[in-house]
C-alpha positions in Angstrom: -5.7 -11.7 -0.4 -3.2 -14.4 0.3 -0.2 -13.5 2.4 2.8 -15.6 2.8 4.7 -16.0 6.2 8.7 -17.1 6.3 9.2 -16.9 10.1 11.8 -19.7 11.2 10.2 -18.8 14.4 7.4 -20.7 15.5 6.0 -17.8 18.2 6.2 -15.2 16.6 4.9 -17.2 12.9 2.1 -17.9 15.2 1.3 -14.3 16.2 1.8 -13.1 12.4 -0.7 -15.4 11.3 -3.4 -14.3 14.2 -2.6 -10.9 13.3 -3.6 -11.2 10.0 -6.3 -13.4 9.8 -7.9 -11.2 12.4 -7.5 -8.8 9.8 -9.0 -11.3 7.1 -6.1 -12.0 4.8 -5.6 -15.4 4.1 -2.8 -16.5 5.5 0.0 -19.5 4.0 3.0 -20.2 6.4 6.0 -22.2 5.7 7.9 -24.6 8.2 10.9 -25.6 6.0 12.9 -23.5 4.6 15.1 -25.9 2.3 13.9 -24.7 -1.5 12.2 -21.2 0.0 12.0 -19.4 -3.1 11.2 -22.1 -5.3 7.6 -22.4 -2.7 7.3 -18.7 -2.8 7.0 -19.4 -6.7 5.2 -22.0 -6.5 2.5 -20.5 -4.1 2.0 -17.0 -5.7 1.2 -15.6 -3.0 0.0 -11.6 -3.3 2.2 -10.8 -0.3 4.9 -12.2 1.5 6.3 -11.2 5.0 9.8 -12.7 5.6 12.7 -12.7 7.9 15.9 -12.5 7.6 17.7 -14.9 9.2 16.4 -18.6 8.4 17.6 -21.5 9.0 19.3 -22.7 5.0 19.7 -19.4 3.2 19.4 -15.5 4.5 16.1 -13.8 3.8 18.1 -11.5 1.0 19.5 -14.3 -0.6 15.9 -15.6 -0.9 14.4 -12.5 -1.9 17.1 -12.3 -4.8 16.1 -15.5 -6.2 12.7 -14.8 -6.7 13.1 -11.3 -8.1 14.6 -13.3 -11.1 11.2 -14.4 -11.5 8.7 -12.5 -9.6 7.8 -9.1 -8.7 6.0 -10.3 -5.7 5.5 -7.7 -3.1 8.3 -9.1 0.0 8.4 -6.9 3.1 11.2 -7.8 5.7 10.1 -8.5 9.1 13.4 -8.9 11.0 15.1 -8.3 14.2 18.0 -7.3 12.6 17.9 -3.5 13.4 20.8 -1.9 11.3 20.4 0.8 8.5 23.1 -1.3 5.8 20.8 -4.4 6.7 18.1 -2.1 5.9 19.4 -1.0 2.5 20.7 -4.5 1.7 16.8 -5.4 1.7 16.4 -2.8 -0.5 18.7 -3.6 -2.8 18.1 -7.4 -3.1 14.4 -6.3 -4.5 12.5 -6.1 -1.1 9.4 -3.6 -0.6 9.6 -2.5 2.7 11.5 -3.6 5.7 10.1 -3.9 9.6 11.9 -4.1 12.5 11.0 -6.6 15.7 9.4 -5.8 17.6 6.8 -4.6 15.7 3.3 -2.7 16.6 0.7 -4.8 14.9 -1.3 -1.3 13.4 1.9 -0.4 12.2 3.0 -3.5 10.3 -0.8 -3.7 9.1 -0.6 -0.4 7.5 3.0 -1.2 5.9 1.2 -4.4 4.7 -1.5 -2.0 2.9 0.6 0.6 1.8 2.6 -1.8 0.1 -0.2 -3.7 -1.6 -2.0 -0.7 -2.8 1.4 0.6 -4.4 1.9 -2.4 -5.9 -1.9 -2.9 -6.8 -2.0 0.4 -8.9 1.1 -0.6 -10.5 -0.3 -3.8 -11.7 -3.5 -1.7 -12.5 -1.9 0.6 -14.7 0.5 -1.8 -16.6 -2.6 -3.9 -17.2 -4.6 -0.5 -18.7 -1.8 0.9 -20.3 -1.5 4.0 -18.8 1.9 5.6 -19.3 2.7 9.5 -18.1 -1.4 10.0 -17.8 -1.9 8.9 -21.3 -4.5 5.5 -21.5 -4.9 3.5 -24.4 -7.7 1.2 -24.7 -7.0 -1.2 -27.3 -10.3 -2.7 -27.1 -12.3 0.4 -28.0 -9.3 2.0 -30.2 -8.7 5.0 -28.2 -6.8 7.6 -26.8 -7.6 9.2 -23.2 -5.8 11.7 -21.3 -7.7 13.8 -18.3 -10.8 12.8 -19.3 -10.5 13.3 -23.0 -10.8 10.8 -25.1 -9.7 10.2 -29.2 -10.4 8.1 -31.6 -7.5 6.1 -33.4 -7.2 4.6 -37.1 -6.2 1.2 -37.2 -2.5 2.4 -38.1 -2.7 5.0 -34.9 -4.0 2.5 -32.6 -0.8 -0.4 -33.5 1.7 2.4 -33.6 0.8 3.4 -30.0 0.5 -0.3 -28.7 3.7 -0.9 -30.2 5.5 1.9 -28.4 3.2 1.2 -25.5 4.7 -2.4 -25.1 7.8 -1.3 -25.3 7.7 1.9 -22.9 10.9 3.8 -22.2 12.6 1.9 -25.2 13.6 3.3 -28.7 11.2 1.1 -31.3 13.1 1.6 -34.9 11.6 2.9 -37.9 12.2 -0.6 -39.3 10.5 -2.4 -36.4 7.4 0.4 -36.4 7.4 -0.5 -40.4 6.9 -4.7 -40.0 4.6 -4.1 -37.3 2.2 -1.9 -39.3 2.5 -3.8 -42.7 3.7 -7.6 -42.2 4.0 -9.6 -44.8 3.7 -6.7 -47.4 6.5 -6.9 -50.0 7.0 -3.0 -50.0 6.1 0.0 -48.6 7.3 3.2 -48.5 9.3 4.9 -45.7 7.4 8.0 -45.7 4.1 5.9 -45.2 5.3 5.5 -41.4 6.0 10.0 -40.7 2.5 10.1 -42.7 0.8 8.0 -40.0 3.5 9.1 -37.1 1.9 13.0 -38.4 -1.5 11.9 -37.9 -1.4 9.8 -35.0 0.8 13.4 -33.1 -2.3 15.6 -34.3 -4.6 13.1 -32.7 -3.0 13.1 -29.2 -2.8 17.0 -29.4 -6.1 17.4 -29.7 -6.8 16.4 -26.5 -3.7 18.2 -25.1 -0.9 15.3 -25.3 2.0 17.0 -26.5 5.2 15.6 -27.2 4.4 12.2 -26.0 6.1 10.7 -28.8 9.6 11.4 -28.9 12.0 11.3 -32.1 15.6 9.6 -31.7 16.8 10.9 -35.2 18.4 8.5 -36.7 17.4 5.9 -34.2 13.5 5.6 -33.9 10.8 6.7 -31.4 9.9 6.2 -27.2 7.4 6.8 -25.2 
């Protein structure tokens, strides 16, 4: 577990990095600040502990940067001790937000609080699990609390399709040239025969209206 320290700081950057090696994260720390986010980038580091004020750009302005590209866990770790501060952290994309000086268990449970947040969120965009409901592409199934289903071939792409595109209206049109590219015709009521089937198949293992209609519109999960 790599952790990256941005503490302008060279005290305190020190007493970060005991602190969490102690704890056995591996630990990166940066002494110039002149291209910040482009390093974070280019690191990937699983975590990354910054402060606010450095010496080129402010901490938030860094943290905005990379959330163009990155979902990187960031936690603040700042003397800066006031509540707008707080929520402009927040706002720019960071995780959590510490104040100096900090209690070493404390910041070491924030640290693992955020990480396991995050961690499960990785986990179950990687599974694709959405509102309970897991599909396992691999074994062309359904699963919700602890039952599983069996999916046709047509099932199994219409749920990947609305699974990649969660929270989003798929069209009838898009559903259609997903299911049948390349096939010079096929007929509109092929995709509610299939939409049908694949609805009775989650309800048999107590999914119910997973699949919503937009008339007019499409479907979303």
């Amino acid at each position: 577990m790599n952790v990256l320290i941005i503490e302008d700081d060279a005290a305190i950057r020190q007493e970060l990095k005991q602190l969490l090696e102690n704890a056995l994260y591996q630990v990166t720390t940066l002494v110039e600040f002149r291209n910040t986010a482009e390093d974070i980038l280019e690191i990937q580091p699983e975590l990354v502990l910054m402060d606010i004020n450095l010496p080129v750009e402010s901490g938030f302005d860094v943290c905005r940067k990379v959330r163009e590209k990155s979902d990187v866990p960031i936690i603040f770790v700042t003397g800066r001790t006031d509540s707008m501060d707080e929520l402009s952290g927040m706002l720019k994309g960071g995780d959590d937000y510490i104040t100096k000086p900090f209690h070493a268990p404390v910041l070491l449970a924030h640290i693992a609080a955020v990480l396991k947040r995050t961690r499960k969120a990785n986990t179950e965009e990687k599974k694709n699990i959405h509102k309970g409901v897991e599909l396992d592409t691999a074994r062309g199934t359904v699963m919700y609390q602890g039952k599983r289903a069996e999916l046709s071939k047509n099932e199994l792409k219409i749920l990947h399709c609305l699974f990649e595109h969660k929270n989003e209206i798929v069209s009838r049109t898009d559903l259609v040239e997903y299911l049948w590219d390349q096939q010079v015709f096929i007929d509109d009521n092929a995709l509610s025969v299939n939409m049908t089937r694949l609805r009775a198949r989650l309800e048999e293992i107590g999914i119910h209206d997973f699949i919503e209609t937009k008339r007019g519109m499409g479907y979303r999960i």
